[in-house]
C-alpha positions in Angstrom: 84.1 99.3 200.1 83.5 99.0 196.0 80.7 96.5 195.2 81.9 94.4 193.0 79.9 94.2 189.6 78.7 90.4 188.7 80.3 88.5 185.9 78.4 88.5 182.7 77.2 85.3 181.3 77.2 84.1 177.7 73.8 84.5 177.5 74.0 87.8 178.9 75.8 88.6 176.4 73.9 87.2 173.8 70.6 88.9 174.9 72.4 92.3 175.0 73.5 91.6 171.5 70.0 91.0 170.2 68.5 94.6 169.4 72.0 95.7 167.9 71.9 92.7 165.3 68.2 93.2 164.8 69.3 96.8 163.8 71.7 95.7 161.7 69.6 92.7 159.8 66.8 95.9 159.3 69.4 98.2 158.0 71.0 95.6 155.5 67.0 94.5 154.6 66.3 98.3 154.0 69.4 99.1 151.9 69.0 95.9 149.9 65.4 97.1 149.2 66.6 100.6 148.4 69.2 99.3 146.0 66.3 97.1 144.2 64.4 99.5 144.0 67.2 101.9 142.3 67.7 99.2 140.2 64.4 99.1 139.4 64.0 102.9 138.5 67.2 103.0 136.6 65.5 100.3 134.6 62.2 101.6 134.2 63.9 105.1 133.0 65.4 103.3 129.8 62.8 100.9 128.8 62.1 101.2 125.6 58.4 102.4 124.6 55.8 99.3 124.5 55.0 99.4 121.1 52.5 96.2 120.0 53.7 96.2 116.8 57.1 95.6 117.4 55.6 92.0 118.6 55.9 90.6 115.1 58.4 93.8 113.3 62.2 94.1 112.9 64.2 96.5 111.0 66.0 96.2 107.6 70.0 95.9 107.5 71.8 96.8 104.0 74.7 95.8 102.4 76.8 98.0 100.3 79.7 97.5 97.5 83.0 99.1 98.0 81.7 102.3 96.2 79.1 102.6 98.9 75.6 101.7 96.7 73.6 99.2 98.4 73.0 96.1 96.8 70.9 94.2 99.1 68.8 94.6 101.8 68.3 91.9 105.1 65.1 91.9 107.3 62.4 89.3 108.5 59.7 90.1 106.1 61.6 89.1 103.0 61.1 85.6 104.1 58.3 85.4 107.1 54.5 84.1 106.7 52.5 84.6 109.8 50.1 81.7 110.7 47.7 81.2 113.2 48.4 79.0 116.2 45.3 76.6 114.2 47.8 75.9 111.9 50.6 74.8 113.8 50.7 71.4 114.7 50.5 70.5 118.5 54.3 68.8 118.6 56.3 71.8 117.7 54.3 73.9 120.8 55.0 71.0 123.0 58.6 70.9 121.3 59.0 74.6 122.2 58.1 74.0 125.4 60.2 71.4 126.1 63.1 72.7 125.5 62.7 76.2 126.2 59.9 77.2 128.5 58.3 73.8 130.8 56.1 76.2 132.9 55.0 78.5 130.0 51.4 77.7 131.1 52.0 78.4 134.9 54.4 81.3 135.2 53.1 85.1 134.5 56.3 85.9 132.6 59.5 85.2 134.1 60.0 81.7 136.1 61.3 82.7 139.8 62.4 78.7 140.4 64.5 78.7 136.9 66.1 82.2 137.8 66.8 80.8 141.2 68.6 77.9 139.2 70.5 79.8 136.7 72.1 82.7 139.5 73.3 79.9 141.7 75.1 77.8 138.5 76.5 81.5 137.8 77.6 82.2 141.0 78.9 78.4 140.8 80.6 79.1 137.5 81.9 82.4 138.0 80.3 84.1 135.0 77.2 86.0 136.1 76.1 86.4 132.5 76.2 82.6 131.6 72.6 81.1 132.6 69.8 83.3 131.3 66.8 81.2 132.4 64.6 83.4 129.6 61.3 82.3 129.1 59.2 82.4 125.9 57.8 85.4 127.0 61.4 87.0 127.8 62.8 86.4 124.8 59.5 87.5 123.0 59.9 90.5 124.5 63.8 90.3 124.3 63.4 89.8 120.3 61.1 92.8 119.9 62.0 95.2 122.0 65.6 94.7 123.3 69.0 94.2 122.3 71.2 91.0 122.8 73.5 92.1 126.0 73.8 89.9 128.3 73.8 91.9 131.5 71.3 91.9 134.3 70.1 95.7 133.3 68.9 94.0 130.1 67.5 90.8 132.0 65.5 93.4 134.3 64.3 95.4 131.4 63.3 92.2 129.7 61.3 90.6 132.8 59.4 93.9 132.8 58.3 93.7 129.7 57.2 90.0 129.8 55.3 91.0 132.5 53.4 93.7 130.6 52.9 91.2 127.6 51.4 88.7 130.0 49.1 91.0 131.2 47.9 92.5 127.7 47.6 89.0 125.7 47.0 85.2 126.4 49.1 82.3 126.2 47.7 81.2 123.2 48.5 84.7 121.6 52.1 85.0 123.0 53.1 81.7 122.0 51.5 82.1 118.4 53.4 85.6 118.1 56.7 84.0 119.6 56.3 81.2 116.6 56.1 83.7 114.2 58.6 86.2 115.3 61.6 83.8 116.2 64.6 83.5 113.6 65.2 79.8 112.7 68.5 80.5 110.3 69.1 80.4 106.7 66.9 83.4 106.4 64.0 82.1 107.4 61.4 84.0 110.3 58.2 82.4 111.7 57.5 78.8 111.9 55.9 78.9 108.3 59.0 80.2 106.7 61.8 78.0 108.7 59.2 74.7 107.5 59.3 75.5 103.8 62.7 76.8 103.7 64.2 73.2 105.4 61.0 70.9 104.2 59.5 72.4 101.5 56.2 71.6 103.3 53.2 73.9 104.9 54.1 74.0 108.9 50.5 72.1 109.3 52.4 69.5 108.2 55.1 68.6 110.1 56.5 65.6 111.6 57.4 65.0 114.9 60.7 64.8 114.0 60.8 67.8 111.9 59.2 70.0 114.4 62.0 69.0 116.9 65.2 70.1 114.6 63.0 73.3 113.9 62.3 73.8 118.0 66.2 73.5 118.3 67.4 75.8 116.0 66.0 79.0 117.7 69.2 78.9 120.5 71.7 79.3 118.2 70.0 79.2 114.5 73.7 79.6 112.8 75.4 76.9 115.2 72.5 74.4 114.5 71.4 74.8 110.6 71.0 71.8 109.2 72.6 73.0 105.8 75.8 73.8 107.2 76.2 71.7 110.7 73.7 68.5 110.0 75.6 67.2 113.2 74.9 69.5 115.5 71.5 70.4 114.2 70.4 66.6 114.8 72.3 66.4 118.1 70.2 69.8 119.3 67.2 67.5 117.9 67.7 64.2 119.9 67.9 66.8 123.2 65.0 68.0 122.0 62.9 64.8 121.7 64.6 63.8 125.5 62.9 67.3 127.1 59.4 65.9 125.3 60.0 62.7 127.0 60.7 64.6 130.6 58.0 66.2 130.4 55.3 63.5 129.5 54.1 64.8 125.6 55.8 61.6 124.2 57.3 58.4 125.0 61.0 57.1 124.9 59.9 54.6 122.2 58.5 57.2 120.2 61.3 59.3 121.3 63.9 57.2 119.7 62.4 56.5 116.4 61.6 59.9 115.9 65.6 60.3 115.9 66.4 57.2 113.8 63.9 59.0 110.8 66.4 60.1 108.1 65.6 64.0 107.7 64.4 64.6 104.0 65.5 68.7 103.6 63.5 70.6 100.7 65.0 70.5 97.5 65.2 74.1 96.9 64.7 76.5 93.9 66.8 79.0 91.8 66.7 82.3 93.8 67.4 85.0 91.7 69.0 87.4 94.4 71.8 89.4 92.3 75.4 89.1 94.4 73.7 86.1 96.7 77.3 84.3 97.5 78.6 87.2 98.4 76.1 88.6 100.7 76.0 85.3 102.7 79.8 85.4 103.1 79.2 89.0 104.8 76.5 87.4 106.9 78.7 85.1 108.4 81.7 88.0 108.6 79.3 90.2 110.2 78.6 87.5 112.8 81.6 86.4 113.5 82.9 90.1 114.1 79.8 91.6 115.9 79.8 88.3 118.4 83.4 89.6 119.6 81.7 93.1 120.3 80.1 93.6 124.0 76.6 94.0 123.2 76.1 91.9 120.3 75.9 88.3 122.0 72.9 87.3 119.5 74.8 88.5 116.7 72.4 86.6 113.7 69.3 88.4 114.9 71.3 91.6 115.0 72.7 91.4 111.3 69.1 90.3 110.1 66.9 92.9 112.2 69.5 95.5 114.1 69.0 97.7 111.2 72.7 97.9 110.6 74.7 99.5 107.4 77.7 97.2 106.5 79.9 98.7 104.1 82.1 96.0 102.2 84.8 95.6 99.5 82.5 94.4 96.9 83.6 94.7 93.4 80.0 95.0 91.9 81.0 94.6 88.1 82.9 92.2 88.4 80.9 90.0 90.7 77.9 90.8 87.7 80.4 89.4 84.9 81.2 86.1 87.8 77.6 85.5 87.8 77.0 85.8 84.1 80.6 83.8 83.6 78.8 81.0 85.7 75.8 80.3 84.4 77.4 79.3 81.0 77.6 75.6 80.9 80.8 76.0 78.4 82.9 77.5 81.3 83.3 74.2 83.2 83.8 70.4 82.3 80.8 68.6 81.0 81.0 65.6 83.7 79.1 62.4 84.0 75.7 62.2 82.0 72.6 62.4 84.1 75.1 62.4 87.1 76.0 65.7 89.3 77.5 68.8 88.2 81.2 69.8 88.4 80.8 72.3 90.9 83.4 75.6 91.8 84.6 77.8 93.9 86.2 81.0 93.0 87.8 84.2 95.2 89.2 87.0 94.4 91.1 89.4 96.2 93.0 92.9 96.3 97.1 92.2 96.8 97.8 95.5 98.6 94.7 95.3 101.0 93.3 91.4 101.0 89.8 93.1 100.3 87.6 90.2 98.9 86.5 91.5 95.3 84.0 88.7 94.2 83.2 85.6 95.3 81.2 82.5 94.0 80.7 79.4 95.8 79.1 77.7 93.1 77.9 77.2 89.6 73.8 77.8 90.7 73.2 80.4 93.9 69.7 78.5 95.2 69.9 78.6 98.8 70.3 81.9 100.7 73.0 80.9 103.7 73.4 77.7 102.0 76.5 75.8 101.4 78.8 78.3 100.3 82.8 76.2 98.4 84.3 80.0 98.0 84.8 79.8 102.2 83.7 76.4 103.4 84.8 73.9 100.7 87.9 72.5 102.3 89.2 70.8 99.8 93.3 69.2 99.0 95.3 71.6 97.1 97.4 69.3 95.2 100.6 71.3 93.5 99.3 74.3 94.0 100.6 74.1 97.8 104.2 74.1 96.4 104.9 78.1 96.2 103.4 78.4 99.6 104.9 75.6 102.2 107.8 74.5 99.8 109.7 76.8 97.2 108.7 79.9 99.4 110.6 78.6 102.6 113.4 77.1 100.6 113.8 80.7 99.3 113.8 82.2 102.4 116.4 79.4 103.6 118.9 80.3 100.7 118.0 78.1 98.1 118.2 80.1 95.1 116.2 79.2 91.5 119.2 77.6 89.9 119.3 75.0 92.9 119.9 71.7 91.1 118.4 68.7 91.8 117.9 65.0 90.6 114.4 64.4 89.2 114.0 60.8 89.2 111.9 58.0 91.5 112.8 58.5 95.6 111.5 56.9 98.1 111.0 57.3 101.8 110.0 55.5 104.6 107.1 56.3 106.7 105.3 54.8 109.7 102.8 53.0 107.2 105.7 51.7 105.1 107.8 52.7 101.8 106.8 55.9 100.1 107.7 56.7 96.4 106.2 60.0 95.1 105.5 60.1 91.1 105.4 63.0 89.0 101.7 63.7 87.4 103.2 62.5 83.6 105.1 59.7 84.8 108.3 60.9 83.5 111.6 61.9 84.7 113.8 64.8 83.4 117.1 64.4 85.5 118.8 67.0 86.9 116.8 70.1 87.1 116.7 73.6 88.6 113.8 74.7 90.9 112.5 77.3 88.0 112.0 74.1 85.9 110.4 72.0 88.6 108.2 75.0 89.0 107.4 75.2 85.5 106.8 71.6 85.4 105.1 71.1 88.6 107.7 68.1 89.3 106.6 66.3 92.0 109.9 64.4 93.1 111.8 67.9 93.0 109.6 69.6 95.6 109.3 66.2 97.7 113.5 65.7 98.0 113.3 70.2 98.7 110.7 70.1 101.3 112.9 67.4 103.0 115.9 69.4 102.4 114.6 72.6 103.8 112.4 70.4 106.9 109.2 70.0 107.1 108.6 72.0 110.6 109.8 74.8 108.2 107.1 74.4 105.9 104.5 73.7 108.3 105.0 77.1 109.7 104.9 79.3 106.2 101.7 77.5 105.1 100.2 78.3 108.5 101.5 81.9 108.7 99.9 82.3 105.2 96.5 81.7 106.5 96.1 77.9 106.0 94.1 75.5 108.2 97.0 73.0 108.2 96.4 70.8 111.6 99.6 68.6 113.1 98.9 65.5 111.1 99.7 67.8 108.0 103.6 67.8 109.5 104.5 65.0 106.7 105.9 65.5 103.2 103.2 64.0 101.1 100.6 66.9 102.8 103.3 69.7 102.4 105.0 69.1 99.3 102.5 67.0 97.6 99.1 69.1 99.6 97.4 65.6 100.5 96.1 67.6 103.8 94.5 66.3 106.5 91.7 68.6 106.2 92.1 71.0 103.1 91.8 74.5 102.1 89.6 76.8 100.4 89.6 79.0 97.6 89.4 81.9 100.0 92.0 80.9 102.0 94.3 79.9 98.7 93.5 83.6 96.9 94.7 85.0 100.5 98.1 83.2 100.7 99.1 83.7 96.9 98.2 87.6 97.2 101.5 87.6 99.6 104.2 86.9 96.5 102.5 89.8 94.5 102.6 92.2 97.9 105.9 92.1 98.5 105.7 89.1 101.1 102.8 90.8 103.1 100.1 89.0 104.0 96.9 90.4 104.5 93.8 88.5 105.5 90.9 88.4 103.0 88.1 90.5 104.7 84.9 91.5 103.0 83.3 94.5 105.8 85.2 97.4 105.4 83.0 99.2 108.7 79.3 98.4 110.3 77.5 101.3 111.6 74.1 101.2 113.6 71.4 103.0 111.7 72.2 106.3 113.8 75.4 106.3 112.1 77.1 105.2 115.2 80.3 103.2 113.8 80.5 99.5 115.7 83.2 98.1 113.6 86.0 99.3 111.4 88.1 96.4 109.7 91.6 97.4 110.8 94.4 96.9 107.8 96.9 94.2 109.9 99.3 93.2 106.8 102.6 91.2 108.3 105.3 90.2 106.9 105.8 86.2 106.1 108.7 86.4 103.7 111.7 88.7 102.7 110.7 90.7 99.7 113.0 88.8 97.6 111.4 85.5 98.4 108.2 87.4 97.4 109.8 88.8 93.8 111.8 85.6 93.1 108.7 83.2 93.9 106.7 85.8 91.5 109.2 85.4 88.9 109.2 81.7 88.8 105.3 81.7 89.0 105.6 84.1 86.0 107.2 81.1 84.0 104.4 78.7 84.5 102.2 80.7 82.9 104.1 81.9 80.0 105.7 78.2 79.1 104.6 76.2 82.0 101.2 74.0 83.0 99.1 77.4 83.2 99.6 79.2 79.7 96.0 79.5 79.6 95.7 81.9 82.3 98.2 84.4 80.5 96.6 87.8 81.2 97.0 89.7 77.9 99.3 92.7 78.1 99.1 92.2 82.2 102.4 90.6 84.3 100.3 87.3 85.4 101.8 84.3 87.3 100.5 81.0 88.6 100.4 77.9 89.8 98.4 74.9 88.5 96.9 71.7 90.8 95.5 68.5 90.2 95.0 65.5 92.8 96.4 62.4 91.7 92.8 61.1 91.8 91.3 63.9 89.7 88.8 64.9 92.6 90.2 68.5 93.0 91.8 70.7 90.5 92.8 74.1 91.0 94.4 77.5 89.5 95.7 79.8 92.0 97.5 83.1 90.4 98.5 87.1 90.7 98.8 89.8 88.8 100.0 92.9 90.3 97.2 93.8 91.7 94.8 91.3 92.5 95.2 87.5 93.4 93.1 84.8 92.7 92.4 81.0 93.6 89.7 78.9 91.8 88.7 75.1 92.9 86.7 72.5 90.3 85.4 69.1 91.4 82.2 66.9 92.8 80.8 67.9 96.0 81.5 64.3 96.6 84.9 63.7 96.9 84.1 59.9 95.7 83.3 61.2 92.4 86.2 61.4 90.2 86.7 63.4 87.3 88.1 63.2 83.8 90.6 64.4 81.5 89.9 67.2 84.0 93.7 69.5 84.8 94.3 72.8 87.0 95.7 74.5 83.7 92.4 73.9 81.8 88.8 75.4 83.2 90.4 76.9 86.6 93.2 78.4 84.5 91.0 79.8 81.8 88.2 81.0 84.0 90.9 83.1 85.7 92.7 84.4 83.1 88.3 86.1 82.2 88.3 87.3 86.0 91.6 89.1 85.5 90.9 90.4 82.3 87.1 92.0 83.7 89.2 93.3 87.0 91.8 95.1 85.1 89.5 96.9 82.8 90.0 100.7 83.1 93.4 99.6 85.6 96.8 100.1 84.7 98.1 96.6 86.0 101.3 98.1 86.7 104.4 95.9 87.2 106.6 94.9 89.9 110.0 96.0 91.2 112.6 93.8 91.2 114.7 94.5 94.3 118.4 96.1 94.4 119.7 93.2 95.7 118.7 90.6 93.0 120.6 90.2 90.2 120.6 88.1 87.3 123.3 84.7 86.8 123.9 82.9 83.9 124.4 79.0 84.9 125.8 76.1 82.3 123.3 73.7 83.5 126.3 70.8 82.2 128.2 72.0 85.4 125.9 73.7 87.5 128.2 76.8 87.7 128.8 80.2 86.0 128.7 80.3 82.4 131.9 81.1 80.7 132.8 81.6 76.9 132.9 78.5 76.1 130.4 77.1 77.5 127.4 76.1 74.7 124.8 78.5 74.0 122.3 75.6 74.9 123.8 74.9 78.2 122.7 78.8 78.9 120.3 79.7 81.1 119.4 82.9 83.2 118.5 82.9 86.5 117.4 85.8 89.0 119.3 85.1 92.3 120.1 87.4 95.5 124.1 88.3 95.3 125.1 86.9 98.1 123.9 83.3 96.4 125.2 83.7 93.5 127.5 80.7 92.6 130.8 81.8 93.1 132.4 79.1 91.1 132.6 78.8 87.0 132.7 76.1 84.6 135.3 74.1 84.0 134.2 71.6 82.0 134.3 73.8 79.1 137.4 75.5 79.1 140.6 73.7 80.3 143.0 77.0 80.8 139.9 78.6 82.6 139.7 75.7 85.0 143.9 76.9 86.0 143.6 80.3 86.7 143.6 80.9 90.1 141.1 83.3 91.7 142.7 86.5 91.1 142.8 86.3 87.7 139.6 84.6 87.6 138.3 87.4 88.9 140.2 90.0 86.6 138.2 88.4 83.4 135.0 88.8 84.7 133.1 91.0 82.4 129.6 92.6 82.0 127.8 91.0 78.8 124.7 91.8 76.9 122.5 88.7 76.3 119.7 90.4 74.3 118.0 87.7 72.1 118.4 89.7 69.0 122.7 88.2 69.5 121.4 85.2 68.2 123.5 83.5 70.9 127.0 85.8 70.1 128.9 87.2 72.8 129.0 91.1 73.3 130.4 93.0 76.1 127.5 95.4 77.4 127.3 98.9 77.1 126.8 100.1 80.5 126.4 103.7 81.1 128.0 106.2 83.6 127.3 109.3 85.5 128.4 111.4 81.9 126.5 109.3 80.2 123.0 107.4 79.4 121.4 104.5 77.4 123.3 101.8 77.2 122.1 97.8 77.0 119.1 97.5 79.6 119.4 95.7 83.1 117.5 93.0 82.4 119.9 92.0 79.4 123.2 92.6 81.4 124.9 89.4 82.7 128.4 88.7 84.2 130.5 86.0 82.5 134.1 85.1 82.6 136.7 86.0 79.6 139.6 84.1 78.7 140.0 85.2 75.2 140.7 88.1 73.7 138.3 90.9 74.5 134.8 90.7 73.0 133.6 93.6 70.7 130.9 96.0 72.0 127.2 95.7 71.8 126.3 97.0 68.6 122.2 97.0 69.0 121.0 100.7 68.2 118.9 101.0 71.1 122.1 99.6 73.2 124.2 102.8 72.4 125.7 104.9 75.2 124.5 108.5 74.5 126.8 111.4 75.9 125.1 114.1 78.6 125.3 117.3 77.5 124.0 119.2 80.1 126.9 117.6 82.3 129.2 118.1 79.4 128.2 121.6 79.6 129.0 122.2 83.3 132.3 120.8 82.6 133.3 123.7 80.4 131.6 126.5 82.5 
């Protein structure tokens, strides 16, 4: 008989289980510590060597033009004076360590509680590179010794190394080397520098208010300067003076009047660094584009101590002759007396590439990463927005140069009430074609256009042309009229109007061509991305019209001698912003005048005066030793004379001031002609309308006579030129042929030859 075996318990069960999960719990302990320790030796293997003097060096970057010669060099010594920790006043430690270190005095180099408290908000968050939880003795060690990356091979690296600072100096010493290593923006290195460079004062002494913008800087020195963000830079500071509250150094009373004091910055001095505007707006290029590479997360530090080489599209003579051109007093308006100066911005770039050839973003370079108007002057445009959200996209919608329309007072209504739009002269001029109202910079032409054409239309060319327009900007008075919500700048401006000289390209303005890391090793390469925003006709017909305004228009100062120049003048109605944005064929150009202020106004100040004539001397330095070339008018454009009585084609009879000639795409040509001129005309029907039509030469030298053009054929050459050949109807008898020498048909004789053979 089979005994039959007991049944098993839960705790049976549960006491057999033991030694198999204490296996497995020893197993998972061991592998865990054989992976750390992996870690660990993979670490160790690429740290870099512990050199002391790295403590408190970096290593130089350097700029170069676009014909590869350096032209300026970026490092911490050029602006860094060590001082002692004597000399630095007790609030900016206690600063420091409020907001970046509490238990600087406690831990040995890394704080296990705080990296406890960043893993578990990254696991929480999802981003396991988001909390770093340095301390100052991590990023000491980060700073000198390590790159940027934010990956936990770097974090290990950098832990090791705090640990072998902590164990070869004292806090006192770290923290004084920390001071005087860290970058606090604007070009400034160490505590003594950052003090003199924002206070103009020795870092002894300091306010408590000071040393708390200067403690918040460090995180993010470009985010938080004070010269370019005061917002952020004295949000960062009220945080600052809260984490010296937390942690006992100072009261909330003291606290909070610390953060009502008004911050007095330095008032700085002339520095004499050659090609200064430009080299900032590289700086802030080369940050923008190295924070979008993966290893590069502290992008400042890199550019100022990676040792980098950035090669960009600097024009070095003619950013010499901008500088010179700017520190003549006789180049820009005199303005108020003992009142500020009218300041500029000018850009210019290369049509077929949008590589920035000189920049200045003011009359006086005296800050190094100071306010720059060339890229951050937003600023309203006034007419010179027209080409670019209003005749542009009525082109491209079929409206052709001749387009007619009524100059005279409109008005619309808005959501804030009734709306009449005034031209800048106060007159009126009737009916008008687009050319004119281009010419003119008619205000009520391009308002009743932009309507015409819609303003979503309009909205979406300015944008596709590189302007910040935001959706408040969707009204006529920003589009037509450039009243924007927030502005543009002369960088942005020079980039848009390059497009009508490149064929209806648009490139973005860049200045890097390529960084490379001092090995050689290539970390950026500016890739061309040109797209197209407009037809090539649009592009050559907008050209043609802006060619007008400079040779009888608002901008005749510009004209470019002996070089195809067009532009487009603008002037706010309250004289704070006037502007002179043009091409030639090869480069474009955008210049701004006006108070930093926008309350101050200017006088007897106008877009075709200073901004015109200090463009045409850019253009005129550029072009030296260039052929300017021209451009080619496409196949499909051809050239329509209008009697501007009628609106139609010319014929005969029409008067020779009722003439004009227009450049149109054939398929818009007006397919009707005059009748108000010629009563039998008006009766033929369209067959025999058609049968009249002849080819005529319009060559000034006519004086205004009528002769049939001599147009040549494939056994022949010569003949009148293109640009002198018009079609007009013929109800008379026939006219006599061109008789202008140069106009002559001349016979081929090599074909005549063949013939015979």
């Amino acid at each position: 008989m089979t005994r039959r075996q007991p049944c098993e318990t839960s705790s049976t069960k549960h006491k057999k289980n033991k030694p198999v999960l204490k296996i497995v719990l020893l197993l998972a302990v061991v592998a865990g510590l054989l992976s750390i320790a992996s870690l660990l030796l993979y670490a160790a293997l690429g740290m870099p060597a512990f050199d002391p003097q790295q403590l408190s060096g970096a290593n130089n970057s350097h700029l170069y033009d676009q014909n590869e010669k350096e032209f300026a060099s970026l490092h911490a010594g050029e602006n860094r004076t060590d001082v002692s920790l004597e000399q630095v006043p007790p609030q900016l430690v206690q600063a420091f360590i409020a907001i970046e270190d509490r238990a600087f005095y406690e831990h040995h180099g890394i704080n296990i509680q705080g990296i406890a408290r960043a893993v578990f908000q990254n696991v929480q968050s999802g981003d396991m590179t988001a909390q770093g939880a340095s301390t100052i003795t991590q990023q000491l060690a980060r700073n000198s010794f390590l790159s940027a990356d934010k990956n936990w091979l770097r974090k290990i690296r950098e832990a090791m190394l705090a640990f072998q600072i902590e164990a070869n100096y004292s806090k006192d010493e770290i923290m004084e080397m920390y001071l005087n290593r860290v970058y606090y923006g604007a070009g400034a290195y160490g505590a003594q520098a950052a003090a003199k460079t924002y206070f103009g004062k020795d870092v002894s002494q300091l306010s408590l208010s000071e040393a708390a913008l200067l403690a918040g800087l460090v995180q993010s020195p470009n985010s938080y300067n004070p010269f370019t963000n005061l917002d952020r830079a004295t949000e960062r500071q009220k945080l600052v003076l809260n984490s010296m509250v937390d942690c006992g150094f100072i009261d909330r009373d003291t606290a909070d009047q610390n953060s009502a004091v008004p911050l007095q910055f330095a008032r700085v001095t002339a520095v004499t660094t050659q090609f200064g505007y430009f080299a900032d707006a590289v700086i802030d290029e080369a940050i923008q584009v190295l924070a979008g590479i993966p290893g590069y997360k502290d992008a400042e530090n890199a550019v100022y101590k990676g040792g980098l080489n950035i090669y960009t599209t600097l024009n070095a003579p003619l950013q010499a002759y901008a500088e010179e051109f700017f520190r003549h007093t006789g180049n820009f308006p005199s303005g108020k007396k003992d009142g500020p100066q009218i300041q500029a911005g000018m850009v210019i770039v290369e049509n077929g590439s949008g590589a920035v050839q000189a920049i200045m973003g003011g009359r006086e370079y005296s800050q190094q990463r100071g306010f720059n108007r060339a890229t951050s002057a937003y600023r309203q445009p006034g007419s010179s927005i027209k080409p670019l959200t209003v005749y542009s996209t009525a082109l491209e919608k079929g409206k052709m140069p001749f387009t007619i329309l009524k100059d005279a007072p409109v008005s619309y209504q808005t959501a804030i009430g009734t709306w009449t739009p005034k031209n800048y002269d106060n007159q009126y001029r009737g009916s008008i074609s687009m050319r004119t109202a281009v010419k003119y910079s008619v205000n009520t032409y391009a308002v009743q256009l932009m309507d015409q054409v819609g303003i979503q239309s309009g909205f979406d060319m300015g944008q596709s042309l590189g302007l910040s327009l935001v959706d408040s900007d969707r009204n006529l008075a920003a589009l037509a009229l450039g009243g924007l919500t927030k502005g543009v700048t002369p960088l942005q401006m020079a980039g848009a109007y390059s497009t009508f000289a490149n064929t209806g390209l648009f490139n973005p303005p860049h200045l890097i061509k390529r960084i490379e890391e001092g090995q050689g090793v290539v970390v950026y390469e500016f890739q061309p991305g040109p797209h197209r925003v407009m037809t090539e006709q649009t592009a050559w017909s907008m050209n043609n019209m802006l060619q007008t305004v400079v040779e009888s228009g608002t901008g005749t100062r510009a004209k470019v001698p002996n070089v195809p120049t067009g532009g487009k003048t603008g002037t706010t109605d309250d004289l704070t912003d006037v502007w002179f944005c043009g091409i030639t064929p090869l480069y474009a150009g955008a210049i701004w005048m006006g108070y930093d202020d926008p309350q101050n106004k200017m006088v007897n100040v106008a877009g075709g005066g200073y901004p015109a004539l200090m463009f045409k001397a850019m253009m005129q330095k550029a072009h030296q030793g260039r052929s300017p070339g021209s451009w080619t008018m496409p196949s499909d454009i051809g050239k329509v004379t209008i009697c501007s009585e009628s609106n139609k084609r010319a014929t005969e009879y029409c008067p020779a001031e009722q003439l004009t000639t227009y450049y149109s795409l054939t398929k818009y040509v007006a397919p009707a002609f005059c009748d108000l001129h010629n009563k039998e005309t008006a009766k033929l029907d369209a067959q025999e309308l058609q049968q009249r039509i002849e080819k005529i030469c319009i060559d000034p030298r006519h004086q205004g006579t009528l002769y049939k053009a001599n147009i040549s054929a494939s056994t022949n050459s010569g003949g009148c030129p293109n640009q002198y050949v018009t079609e007009m109807v013929i109800a008379g008898k026939p006219l006599q042929a061109c008789t202008l020498t140069d106009h002559q048909l001349k016979e081929n004789k090599r074909l005549k030859s063949d013939s015979i053979q």
